[in-house]
C-alpha positions, 0 to 999 in steps of 0.5 A: 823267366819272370822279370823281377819287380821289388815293391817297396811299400809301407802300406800292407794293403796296398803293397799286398794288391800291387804284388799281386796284381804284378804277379797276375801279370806274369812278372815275379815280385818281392815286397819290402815294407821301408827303404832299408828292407829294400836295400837289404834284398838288393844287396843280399842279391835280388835281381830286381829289374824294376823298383816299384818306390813309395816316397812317404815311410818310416825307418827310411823314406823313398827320397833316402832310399833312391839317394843310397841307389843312386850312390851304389854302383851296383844299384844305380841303374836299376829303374825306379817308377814312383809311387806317390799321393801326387806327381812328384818333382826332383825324384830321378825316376822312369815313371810315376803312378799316383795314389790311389793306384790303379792296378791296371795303370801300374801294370801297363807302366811297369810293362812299358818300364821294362820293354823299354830296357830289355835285358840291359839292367837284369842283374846277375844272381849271386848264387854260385852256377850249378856245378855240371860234371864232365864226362869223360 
């Protein structure tokens, strides 16, 4: 199974290249346009097991986003790379990608990200199992 990377990212053009890129690479991404949209697929039950984090975008910005994760116990332990014009200071996060974003860069960190946490953060679905009937 794929692992599942929510990118969070105002910029249409550059969160279209980073799911694609990501998708390319064999990891199953979910694009979100602001911090809210973000916290709305996350709490409907997206298994994200990376979150890719812009800092800068309108409704609710990355620092706001990681602030309501952070206090979610539910989300507090899901990884976050940043990705930032430059390398910021005061955010929590696994890693950082600068912009302009190179997409072999972002690759390789997102590869390492979640290498390095194995199956420890992969969240349970919220879909109920298949039913499986017994035989008799």
């Amino acid at each position: 199974m794929a692992d599942a990377v929510l990118v969070v990212e105002d910029d249409p053009e550059l969160r279209e290249m980073m799911a694609q890129r990501l998708h390319l690479a064999g990891f199953a991404p979910v694009t979100a346009s602001n911090g809210h949209e973000a916290l709305q697929l996350l709490r409907m039950g997206f298994p994200a097991k990376l979150i890719l984090l812009d800092l800068t975008m309108p409704l609710m910005d990355g620092w706001a986003f990681r602030a309501v994760q952070q206090r979610d116990p539910t989300l507090a332990d899901i990884p976050v790379i940043v990705v930032a014009a430059h390398e910021p200071s005061g955010v929590d996060a696994a890693a950082c990608c600068c912009k302009p974003v190179d997409g072999d860069d972002l690759v390789r960190k997102v590869q390492m990200v979640c290498a390095s946490i194995g199956d420890q953060h992969r969240r349970p679905s919220t879909q109920p199992p298949p039913r499986t009937e017994q035989r008799r």
